[in-house]
C-alpha positions in Angstrom: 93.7 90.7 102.5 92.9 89.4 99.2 94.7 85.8 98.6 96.6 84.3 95.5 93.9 82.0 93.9 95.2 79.0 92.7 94.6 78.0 88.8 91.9 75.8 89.6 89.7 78.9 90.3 86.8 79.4 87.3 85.7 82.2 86.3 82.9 83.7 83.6 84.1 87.0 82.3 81.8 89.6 81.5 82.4 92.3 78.6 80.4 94.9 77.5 80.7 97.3 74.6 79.1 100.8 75.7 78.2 103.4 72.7 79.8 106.2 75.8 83.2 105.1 75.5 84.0 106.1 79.1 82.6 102.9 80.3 84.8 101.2 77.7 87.5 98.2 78.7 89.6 96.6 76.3 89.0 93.0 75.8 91.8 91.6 74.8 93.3 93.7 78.7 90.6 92.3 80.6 91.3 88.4 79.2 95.6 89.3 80.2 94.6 90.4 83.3 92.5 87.5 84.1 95.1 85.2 83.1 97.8 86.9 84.9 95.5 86.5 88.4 96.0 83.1 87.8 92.3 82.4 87.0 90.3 79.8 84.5 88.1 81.4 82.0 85.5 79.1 81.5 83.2 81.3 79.5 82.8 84.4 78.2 79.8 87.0 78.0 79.7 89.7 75.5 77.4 92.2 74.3 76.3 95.6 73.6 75.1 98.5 75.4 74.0 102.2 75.4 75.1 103.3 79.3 74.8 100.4 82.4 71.6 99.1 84.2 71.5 101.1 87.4 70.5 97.8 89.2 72.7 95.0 87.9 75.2 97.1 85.2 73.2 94.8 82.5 69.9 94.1 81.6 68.1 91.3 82.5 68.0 89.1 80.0 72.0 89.2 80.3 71.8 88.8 84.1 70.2 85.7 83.3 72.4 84.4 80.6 75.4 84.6 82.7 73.5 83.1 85.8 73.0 80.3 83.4 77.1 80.0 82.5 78.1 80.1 86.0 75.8 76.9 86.6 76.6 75.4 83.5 81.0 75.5 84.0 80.3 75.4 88.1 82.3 79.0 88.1 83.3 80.4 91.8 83.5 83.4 90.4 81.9 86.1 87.9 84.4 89.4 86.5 83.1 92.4 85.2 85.9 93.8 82.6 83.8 97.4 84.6 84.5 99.6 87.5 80.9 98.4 89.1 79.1 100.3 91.7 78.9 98.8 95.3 75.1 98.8 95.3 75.2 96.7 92.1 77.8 94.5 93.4 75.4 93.2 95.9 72.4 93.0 93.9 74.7 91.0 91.3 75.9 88.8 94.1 72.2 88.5 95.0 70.7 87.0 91.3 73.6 85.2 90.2 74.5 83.1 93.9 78.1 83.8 93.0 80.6 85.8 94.3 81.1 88.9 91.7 83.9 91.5 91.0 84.6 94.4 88.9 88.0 95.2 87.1 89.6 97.4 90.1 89.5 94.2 92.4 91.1 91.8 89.7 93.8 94.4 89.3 94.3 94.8 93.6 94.3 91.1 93.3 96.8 90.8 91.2 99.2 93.1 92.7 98.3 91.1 96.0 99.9 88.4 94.7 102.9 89.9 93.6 104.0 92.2 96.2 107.2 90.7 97.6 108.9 93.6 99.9 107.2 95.3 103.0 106.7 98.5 101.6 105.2 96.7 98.7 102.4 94.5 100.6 101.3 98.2 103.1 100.8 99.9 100.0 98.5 96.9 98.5 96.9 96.7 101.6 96.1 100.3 102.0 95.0 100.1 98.1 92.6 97.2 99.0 91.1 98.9 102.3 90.8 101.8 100.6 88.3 100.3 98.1 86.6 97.7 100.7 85.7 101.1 102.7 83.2 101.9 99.8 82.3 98.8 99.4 80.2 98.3 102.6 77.2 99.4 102.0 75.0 97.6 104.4 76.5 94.5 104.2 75.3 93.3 107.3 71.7 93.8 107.4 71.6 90.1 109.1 72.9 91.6 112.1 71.5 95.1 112.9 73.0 95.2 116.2 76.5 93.7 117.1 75.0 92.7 121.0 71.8 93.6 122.4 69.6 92.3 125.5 70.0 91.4 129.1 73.5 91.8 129.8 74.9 91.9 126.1 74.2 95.5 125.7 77.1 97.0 123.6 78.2 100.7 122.6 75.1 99.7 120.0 77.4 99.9 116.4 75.7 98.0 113.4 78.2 96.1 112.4 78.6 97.8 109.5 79.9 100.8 111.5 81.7 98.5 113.7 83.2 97.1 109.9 84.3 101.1 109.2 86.1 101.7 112.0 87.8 98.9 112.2 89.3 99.3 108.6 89.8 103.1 109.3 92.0 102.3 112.4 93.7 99.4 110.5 94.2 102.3 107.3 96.1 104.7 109.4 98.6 102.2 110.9 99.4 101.5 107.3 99.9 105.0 106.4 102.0 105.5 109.5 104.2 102.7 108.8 104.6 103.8 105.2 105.5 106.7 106.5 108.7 105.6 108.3 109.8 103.8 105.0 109.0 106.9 103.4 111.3 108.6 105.5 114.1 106.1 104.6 113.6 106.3 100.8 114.1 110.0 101.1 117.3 109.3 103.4 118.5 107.0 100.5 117.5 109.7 97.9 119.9 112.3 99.6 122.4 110.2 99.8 121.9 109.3 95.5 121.7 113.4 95.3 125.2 113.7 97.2 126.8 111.6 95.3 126.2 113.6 92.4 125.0 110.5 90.4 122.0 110.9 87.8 118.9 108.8 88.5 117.0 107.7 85.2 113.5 106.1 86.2 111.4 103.6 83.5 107.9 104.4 83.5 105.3 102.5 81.1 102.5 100.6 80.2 102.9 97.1 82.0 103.8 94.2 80.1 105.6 96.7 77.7 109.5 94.9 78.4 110.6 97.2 81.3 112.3 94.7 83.7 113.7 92.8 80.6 115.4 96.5 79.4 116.7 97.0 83.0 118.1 93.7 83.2 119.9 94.0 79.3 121.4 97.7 80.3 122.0 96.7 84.4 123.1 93.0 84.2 120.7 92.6 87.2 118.2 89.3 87.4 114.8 91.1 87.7 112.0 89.1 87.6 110.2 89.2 83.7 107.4 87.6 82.1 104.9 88.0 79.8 102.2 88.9 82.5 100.9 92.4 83.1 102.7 93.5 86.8 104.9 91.2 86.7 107.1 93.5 88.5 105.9 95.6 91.3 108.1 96.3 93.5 110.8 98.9 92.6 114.7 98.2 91.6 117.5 100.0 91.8 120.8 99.4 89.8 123.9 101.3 88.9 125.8 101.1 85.7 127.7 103.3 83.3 126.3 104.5 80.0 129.5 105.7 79.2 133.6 105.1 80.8 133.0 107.3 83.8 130.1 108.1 83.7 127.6 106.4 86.1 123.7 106.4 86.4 121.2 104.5 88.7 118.7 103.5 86.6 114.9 102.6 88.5 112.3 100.0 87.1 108.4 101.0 88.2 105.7 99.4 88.9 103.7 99.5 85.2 100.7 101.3 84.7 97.2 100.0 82.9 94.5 102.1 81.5 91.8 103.4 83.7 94.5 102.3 86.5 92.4 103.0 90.0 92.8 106.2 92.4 93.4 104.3 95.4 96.6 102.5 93.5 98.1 105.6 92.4 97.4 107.0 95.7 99.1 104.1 97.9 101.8 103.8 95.5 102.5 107.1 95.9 106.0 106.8 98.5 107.5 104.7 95.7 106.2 107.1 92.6 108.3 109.8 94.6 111.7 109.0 93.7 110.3 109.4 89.8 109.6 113.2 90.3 113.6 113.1 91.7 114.8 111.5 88.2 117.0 113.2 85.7 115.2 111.9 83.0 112.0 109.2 82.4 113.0 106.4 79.9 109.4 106.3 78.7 109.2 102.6 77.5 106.7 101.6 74.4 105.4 98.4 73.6 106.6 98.8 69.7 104.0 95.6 68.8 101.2 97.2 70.3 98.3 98.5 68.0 97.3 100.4 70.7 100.9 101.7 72.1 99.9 105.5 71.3 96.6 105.2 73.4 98.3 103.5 75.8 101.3 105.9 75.8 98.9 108.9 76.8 97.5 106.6 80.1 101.2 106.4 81.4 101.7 110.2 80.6 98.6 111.3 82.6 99.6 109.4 85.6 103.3 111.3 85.3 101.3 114.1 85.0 99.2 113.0 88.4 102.5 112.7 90.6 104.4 116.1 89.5 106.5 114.4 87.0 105.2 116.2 83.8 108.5 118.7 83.4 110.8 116.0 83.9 112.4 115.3 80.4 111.7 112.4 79.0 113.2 109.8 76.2 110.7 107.2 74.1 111.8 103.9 73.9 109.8 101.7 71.4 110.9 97.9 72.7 110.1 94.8 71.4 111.3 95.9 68.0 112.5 92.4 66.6 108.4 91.1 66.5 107.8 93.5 63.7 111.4 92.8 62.0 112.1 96.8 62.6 115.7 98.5 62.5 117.3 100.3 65.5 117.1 104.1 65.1 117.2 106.6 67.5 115.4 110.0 66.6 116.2 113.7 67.5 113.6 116.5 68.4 114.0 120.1 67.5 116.0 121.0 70.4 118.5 118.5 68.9 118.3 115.6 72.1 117.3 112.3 71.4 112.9 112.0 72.0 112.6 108.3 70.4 114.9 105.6 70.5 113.7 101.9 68.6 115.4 98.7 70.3 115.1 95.1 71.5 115.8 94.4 74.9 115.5 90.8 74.4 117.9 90.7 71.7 119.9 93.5 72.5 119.6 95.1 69.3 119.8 99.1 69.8 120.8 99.1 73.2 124.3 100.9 72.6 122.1 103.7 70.8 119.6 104.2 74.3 123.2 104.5 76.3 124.1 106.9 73.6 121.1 108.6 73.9 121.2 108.9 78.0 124.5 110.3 77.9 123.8 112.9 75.4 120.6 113.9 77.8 123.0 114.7 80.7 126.0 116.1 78.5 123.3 118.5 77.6 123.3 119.6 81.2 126.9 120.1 80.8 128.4 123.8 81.2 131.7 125.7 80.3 134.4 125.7 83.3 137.7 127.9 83.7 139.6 125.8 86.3 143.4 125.6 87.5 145.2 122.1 87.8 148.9 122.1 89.5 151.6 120.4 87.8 150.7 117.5 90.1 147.4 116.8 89.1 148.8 115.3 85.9 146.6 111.9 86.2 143.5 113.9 86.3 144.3 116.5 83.0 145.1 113.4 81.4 141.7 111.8 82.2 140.0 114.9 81.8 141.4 115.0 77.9 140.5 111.4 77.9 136.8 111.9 78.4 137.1 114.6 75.4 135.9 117.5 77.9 138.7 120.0 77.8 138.0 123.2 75.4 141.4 125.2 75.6 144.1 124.5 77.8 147.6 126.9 78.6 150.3 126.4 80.8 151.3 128.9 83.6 154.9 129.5 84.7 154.6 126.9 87.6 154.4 124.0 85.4 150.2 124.1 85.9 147.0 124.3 83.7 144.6 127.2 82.9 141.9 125.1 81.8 138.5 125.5 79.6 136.6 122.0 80.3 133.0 121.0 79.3 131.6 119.0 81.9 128.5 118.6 84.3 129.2 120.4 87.5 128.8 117.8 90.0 130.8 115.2 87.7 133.8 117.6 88.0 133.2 118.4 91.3 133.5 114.9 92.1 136.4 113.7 89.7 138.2 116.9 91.8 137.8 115.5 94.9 138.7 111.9 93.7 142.0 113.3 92.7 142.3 114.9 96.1 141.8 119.1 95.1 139.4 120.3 97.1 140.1 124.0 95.7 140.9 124.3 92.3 139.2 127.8 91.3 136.0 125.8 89.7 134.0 128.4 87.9 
């Protein structure tokens, strides 16, 4: 599919501000995005507009002003900041004598170039077939037959059709290889469910400090930059927000406003393990003029994968650009809904590990269990970890115990100390 372009490749960009604000891009986006591709902006067309040409998107005098760029800087290649319509693709294509693409193809070719594992690359693939399909509208009008004449006579496709089936067939080998790995994230999943250990997934706008937060809390060497998707494909790491008490914590792919169907739709084997998550660190670009707006994009793709009733923490990064203080701040049902930090400097993190483990103590319930005289280690730990209630001592030298604790932590600190049957209620 698509191929990492080098730096040398320049582009014109093309923005237009429409008075219907669905058609609307952000700028300031659409230059990122065309930076993080790897790509030269050589110039830069802007202008106003009450709804899109149905021919070329602009009018003509505009067509004609960006023909006259392209020329002018020798571009290879003209973006529109736009989701354009195949039709008007190839009339662009047509005027300007220069290949031309919208904003979902930028963004498919940027996660081209960073998809790194197997499953990452099949779902990028599927994403960019997906989008080609509707993209061939009689592309091939040069060659209305693929064979005809004396002894060259073919099943008779156009090679348009010929085109179709060829990317259907090639579609559902993707999605039957993606469902194997499908089958093995699930198998891993179980296995995180036995194991009775919390999964806490970050979801966010991209470019908002995800994979630097992971590595701060994680210790793990994630790839970061200031690029939107810089990461892509998903990590898992396990640490403890508190002495015993472990979580895996999972860094997502970032999300981007307007993001396109077929991405959320191939991405969807990896979005699964979010609806599995304990709780969402929803992480916030602090900095960002526009982190509320973009807060509400990430929320409605949560809300497109089943993920809405999963309970979710804010975390406002990047704190230290605006000279803020760490704070962490409680909703009504008295749990932690914002959280202010730095994950580049640190500062706050101890309050986001306080603010995890007070999510899952919440899940914690009241247990009347009996410990022999011999399971002295584990009382001892149990009083440690501040979780026993009441405690009285039986005529055997045992415990009648009152403890406060997560059932499948206790269940699995049981087992650790070798009772399988202690009377857990």
């Amino acid at each position: 599919m698509t191929e990492p372009r080098d730096n040398s490749t320049r582009a014109v960009l093309v923005h237009i501000d429409f008075q219907t604000t669905e058609f609307n891009e952000d700028k300031g986006e659409f230059i990122e995005l065309v930076a993080s591709a790897g790509l030269e902006a050589v110039a830069t067309i802007s202008c106003k507009k009450t709804v899109p040409n149905p021919r070329y998107f602009i009018g003509e005098g505009k067509l004609e002003e960006i023909k006259q760029a392209a020329e002018l800087h020798t571009a290879d290649i003209i973006i529109f900041n736009h989701s354009i319509s195949p039709g008007q693709e190839r009339n662009l294509e047509q005027a300007l004598n220069c290949r031309v693409i919208d904003r979902v193809e930028l963004i498919l070719d940027i996660f081209a170039q960073r998809a790194r594992s197997y499953e990452g690359k099949l779902q990028v693939e599927l994403a960019q077939l997906q989008h080609l399909s509707t993209r061939l509208i009689r592309g091939w009008t040069h060659l209305e037959r693929q064979k005809g004449g004396i002894g060259l006579r073919g099943p008779g496709e156009t090679q348009l059709e010929t085109d179709r089936r060829l990317i259907g067939k090639r579609i559902k080998t993707i999605h039957y290889r993606l469902e194997k790995v499908r089958s093995q994230r699930q198998q891993g999943a179980k296995k995180r469910q036995n194991s009775d250990i919390p999964l806490i997934s970050m979801m966010g706008y991209t470019n908002v400090g995800k994979s630097t937060l992971f590595n701060c809390l994680t210790g793990a060497s994630v790839y970061s930059a200031d690029k939107l998707f810089a990461t892509l494909d998903p990590t898992l790491r396990r640490f403890e927000v508190a002495p015993e008490m472990p979580v895996i914590v999972s860094d997502t792919v970032g999300f981007i406003r307007h993001i396109p169907h077929d991405l959320v739709e191939a991405f969807h084997a990896t979005l699964e393990e979010v609806r599995q998550s304990d709780v969402l660190l929803h992480v916030i670009d602090a900095s960002d003029s526009e982190r509320y707006a973009h807060a509400d994009q990430v929320n409605e793709v949560i809300h497109q994968i089943g993920a809405k009733d999963i309970p979710q923490i804010e975390v406002f990064n990047k704190i230290d650009i605006e000279g803020q203080d760490a704070r962490i701040e409680y909703g009504e049902n008295g749990l932690p809904r914002r959280i202010w930090l730095s994950a580049r400097t640190g500062h706050g993190i101890e309050l986001l590990c306080t603010g995890i483990r007070e999510f899952l103590l919440a899940r914690a319930q009241r247990h009347s269990l009996y410990l022999p005289a011999t399971a002295g280690k584990l009382r001892a730990h149990l009083f440690d970890l501040g979780a026993v209630c009441h405690e009285e001592t039986d005529e055997q030298g045992g415990w009648l115990m009152e403890v406060t604790m997560e059932t499948p932590r206790l269940s699995a600190l049981c087992r650790e100390s070798g009772l399988e049957d202690i009377g857990l209620q």
